[in-house]
C-alpha positions in Angstrom: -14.3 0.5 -10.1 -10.7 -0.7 -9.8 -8.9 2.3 -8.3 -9.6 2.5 -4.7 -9.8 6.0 -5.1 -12.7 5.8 -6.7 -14.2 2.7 -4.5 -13.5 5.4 -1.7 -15.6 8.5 -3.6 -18.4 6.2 -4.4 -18.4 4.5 -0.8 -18.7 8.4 0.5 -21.2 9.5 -1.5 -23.1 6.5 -0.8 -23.0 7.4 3.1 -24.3 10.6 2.2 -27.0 9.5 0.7 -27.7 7.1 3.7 -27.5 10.7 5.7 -24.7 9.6 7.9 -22.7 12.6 9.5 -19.5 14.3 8.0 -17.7 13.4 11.0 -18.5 9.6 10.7 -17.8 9.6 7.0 -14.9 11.2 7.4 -13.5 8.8 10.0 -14.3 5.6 8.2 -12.7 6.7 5.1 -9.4 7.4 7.3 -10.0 3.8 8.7 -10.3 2.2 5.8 -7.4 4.2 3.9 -5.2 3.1 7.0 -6.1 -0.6 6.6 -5.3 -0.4 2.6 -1.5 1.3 3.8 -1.5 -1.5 6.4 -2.1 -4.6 4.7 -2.5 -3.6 0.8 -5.3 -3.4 -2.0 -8.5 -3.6 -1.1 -9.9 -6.0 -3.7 -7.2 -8.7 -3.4 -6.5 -8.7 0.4 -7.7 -11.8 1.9 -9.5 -12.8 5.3 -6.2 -13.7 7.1 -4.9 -9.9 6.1 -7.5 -8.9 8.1 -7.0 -11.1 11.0 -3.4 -9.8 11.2 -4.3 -6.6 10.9 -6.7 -6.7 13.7 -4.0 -8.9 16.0 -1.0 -6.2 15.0 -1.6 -3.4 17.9 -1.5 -4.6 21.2 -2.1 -0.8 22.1 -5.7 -0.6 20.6 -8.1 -0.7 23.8 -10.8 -3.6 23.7 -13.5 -0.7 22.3 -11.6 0.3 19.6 -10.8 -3.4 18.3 -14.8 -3.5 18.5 -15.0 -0.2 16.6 -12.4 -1.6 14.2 -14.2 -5.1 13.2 -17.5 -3.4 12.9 -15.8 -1.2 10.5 -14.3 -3.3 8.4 -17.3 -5.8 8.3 -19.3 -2.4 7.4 -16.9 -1.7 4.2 -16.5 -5.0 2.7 -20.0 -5.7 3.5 -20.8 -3.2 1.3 -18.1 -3.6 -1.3 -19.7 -7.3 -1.9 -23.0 -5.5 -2.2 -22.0 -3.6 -4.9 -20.2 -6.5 -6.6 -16.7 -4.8 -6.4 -16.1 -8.3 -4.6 -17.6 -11.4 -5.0 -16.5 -12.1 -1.6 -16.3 -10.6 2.1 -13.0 -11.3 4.1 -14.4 -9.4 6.9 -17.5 -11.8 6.9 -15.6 -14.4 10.0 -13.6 -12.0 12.0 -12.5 -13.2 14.9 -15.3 -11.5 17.5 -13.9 -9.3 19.5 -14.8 -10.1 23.7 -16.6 -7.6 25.2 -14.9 -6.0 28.8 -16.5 -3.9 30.9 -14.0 -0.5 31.6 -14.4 0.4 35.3 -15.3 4.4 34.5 -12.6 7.0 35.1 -13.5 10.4 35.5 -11.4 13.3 36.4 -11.6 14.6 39.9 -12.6 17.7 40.8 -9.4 18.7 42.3 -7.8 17.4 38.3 -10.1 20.2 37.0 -9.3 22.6 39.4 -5.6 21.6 38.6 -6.6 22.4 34.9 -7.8 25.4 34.7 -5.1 27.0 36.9 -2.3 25.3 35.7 -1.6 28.5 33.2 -4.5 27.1 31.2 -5.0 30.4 28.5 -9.0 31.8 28.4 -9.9 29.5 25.8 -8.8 26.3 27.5 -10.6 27.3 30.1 -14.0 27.5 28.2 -13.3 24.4 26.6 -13.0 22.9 29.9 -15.9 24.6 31.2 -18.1 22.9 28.3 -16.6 19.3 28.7 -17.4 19.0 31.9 -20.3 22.0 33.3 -22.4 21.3 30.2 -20.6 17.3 29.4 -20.2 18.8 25.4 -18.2 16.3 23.1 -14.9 17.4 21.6 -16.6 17.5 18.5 -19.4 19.7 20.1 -17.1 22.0 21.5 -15.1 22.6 18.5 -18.4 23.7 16.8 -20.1 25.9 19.0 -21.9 28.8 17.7 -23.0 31.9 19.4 -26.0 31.7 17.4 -26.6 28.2 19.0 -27.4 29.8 22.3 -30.7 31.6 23.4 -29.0 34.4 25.9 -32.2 35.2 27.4 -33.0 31.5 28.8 -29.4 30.6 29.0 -29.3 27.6 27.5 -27.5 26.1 24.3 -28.8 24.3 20.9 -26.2 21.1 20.8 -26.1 19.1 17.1 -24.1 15.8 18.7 -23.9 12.2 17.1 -26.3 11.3 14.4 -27.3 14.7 13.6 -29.4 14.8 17.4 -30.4 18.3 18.4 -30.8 18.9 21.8 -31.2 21.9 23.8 -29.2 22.1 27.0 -29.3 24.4 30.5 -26.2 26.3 31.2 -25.5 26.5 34.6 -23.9 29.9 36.6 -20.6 28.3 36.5 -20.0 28.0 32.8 -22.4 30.9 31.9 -19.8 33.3 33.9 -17.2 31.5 31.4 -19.3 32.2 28.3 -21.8 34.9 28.6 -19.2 38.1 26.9 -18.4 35.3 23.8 -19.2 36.1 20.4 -22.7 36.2 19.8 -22.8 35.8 16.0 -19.5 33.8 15.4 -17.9 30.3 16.2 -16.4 30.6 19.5 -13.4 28.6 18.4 -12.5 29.7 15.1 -10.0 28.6 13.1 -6.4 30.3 13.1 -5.0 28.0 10.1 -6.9 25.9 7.6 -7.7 23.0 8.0 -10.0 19.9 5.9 -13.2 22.0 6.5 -12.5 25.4 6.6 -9.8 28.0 5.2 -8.0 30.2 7.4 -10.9 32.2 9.5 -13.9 31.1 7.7 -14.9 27.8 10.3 -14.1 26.6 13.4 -11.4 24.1 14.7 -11.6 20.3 14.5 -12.1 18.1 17.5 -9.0 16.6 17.5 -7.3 20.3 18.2 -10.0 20.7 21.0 -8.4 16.7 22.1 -4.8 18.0 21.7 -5.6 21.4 23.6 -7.2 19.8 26.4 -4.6 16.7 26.6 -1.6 19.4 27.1 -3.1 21.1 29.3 -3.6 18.4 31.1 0.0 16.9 31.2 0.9 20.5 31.7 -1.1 20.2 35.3 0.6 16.9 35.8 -2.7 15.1 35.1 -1.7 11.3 34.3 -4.0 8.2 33.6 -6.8 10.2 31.9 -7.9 12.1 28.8 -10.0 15.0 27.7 -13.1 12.5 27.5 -13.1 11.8 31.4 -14.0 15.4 32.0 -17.5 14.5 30.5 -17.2 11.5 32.8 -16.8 13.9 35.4 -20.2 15.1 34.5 -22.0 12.1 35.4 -20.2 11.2 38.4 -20.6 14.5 40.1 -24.0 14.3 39.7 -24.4 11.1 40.5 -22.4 12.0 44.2 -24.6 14.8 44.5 -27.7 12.8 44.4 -28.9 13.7 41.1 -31.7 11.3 39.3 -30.5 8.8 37.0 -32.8 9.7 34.6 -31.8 13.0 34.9 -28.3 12.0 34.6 -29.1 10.1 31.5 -31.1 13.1 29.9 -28.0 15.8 30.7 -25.4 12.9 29.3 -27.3 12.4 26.3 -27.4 9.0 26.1 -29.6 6.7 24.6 -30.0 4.4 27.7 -29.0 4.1 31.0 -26.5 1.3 29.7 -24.1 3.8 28.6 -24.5 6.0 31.5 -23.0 3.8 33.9 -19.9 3.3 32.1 -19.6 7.2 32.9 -20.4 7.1 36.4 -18.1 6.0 39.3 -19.6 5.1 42.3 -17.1 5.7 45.6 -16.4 3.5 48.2 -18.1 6.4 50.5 -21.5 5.7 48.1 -20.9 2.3 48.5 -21.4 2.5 52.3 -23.7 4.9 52.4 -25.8 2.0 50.3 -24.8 -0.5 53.4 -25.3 1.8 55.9 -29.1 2.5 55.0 -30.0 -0.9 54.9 -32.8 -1.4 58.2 -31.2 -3.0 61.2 -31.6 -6.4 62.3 -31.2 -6.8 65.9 -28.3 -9.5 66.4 -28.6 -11.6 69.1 -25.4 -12.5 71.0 -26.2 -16.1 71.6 -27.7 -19.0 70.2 -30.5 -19.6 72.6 -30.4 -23.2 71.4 -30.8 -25.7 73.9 -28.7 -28.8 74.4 -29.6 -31.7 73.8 -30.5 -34.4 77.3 
């Protein structure tokens, strides 16, 4: 294999036999396609190619440069496995330092701004699944009336790594979704795109991203994107008193780890926590005796 087209085709069918998802497929083959545009063939470029590469976009956030490194190590890992390569230049990658991103959900007022800033019906229900049920982009753009059980009112959600889990919906976003299609995608698709044709799928999640991000710059929402609406979903529940566990099931979430870097905790929470610490009785003297 000397064509990278055909180091691509075998590297994706490869991933489907490893049973990885269509949407992570998908997304490393864009990845690595971008790095060969970006820094040129895949079996000669060298380590230091890389390095640039990686140092190039000082707009990448510090969890996509992780993303990124992992990725690349990931492809040419596997290329040298396969003995396209006899050697990895992803193997000494600078490592990328770990920082910790304060969380930043939407407000509920940014919501409320949202969804009656002209928002159109099915902007709206997208909202309403973000952040009432905390549905990924990629979750919303899929949803299925046959994925819901009407008479228990909840919803069957296929999220990352093919997990299936079955969700509550609560009054506020079954008012939103109760008169939807019950045997059709709720967001079809009015153009083609890579999986569908015209009016035989659903959209993609980036159209559910680009839907949600204008309608938010349309409400005058800056400094946040369609993803702290699910952060939303954590932190209200959090302020409202809601187990962590709980929290941690309804988030999806593997461990509590990757739950707190949805929640926010207030400075009101904050001295609530002071506040219900016992009281210690202060004196207001010394009582210490001087000495002769």
């Amino acid at each position: 294999m000397q064509d990278s087209g055909d180091i691509l085709a075998f590297w994706a069918r490869f991933m489907q036999a490893e049973d990885l998802t269509d949407a992570t497929i998908t997304e490393r083959l864009r990845f690595i396609r971008h790095v060969e545009r970006a820094t040129g063939d895949l079996l000669t470029l060298t380590r230091h190619d890389l390095i640039s590469f990686m140092g190039s976009n000082e707009t990448w956030t510090n969890s996509t440069k992780q993303h990124y490194r992992s990725a690349l190590h990931t492809f040419f890992t596997w290329l040298q496995d396969e003995g396209v390569r006899l050697d990895n230049p992803a193997a000494r990658l600078p490592k990328v330092k770990a920082r910790k991103r304060t969380p930043n959900p939407a407000t509920v007022d940014d919501i409320a701004l949202v969804l009656n800033g002209g928002a159109y019906a099915r902007t709206r229900r997208m909202v309403a699944l973000h952040y009432y049920v905390g549905l990924r982009v990629h979750e919303i753009a899929k949803a299925h009336g046959h994925d819901v059980d009407w008479n228990e009112r909840t919803i069957r959600v296929y999220g990352k790594g093919k997990k299936t889990r079955v969700l509550p919906l609560n009054d506020a976003v079954w008012e939103v979704v109760k008169d939807l299609p019950r045997d059709g995608y709720w967001f079809p698709n009015w153009k083609a795109n890579k999986l569908f044709a015209l009016g035989e799928g659903h959209i993609l999640s980036n159209s559910v991203s680009d839907v949600l991000s204008r309608a938010m710059r349309r409400s005058g929402i800056i400094g946040h994107k369609p993803h702290d609406l699910r952060a939303a979903t954590a932190t209200e529940q959090n302020r409202a008193g809601v187990s962590p566990f709980v929290i941690q099931q309804n988030m999806r979430h593997e461990n509590m780890d990757t739950t707190t870097k949805y929640v926010l905790v207030d400075i009101e929470q904050m001295r609530a926590g002071f506040n219900a610490l016992p009281a210690v009785p202060m004196p207001g003297k010394s009582n210490r005796r001087r000495a002769a």
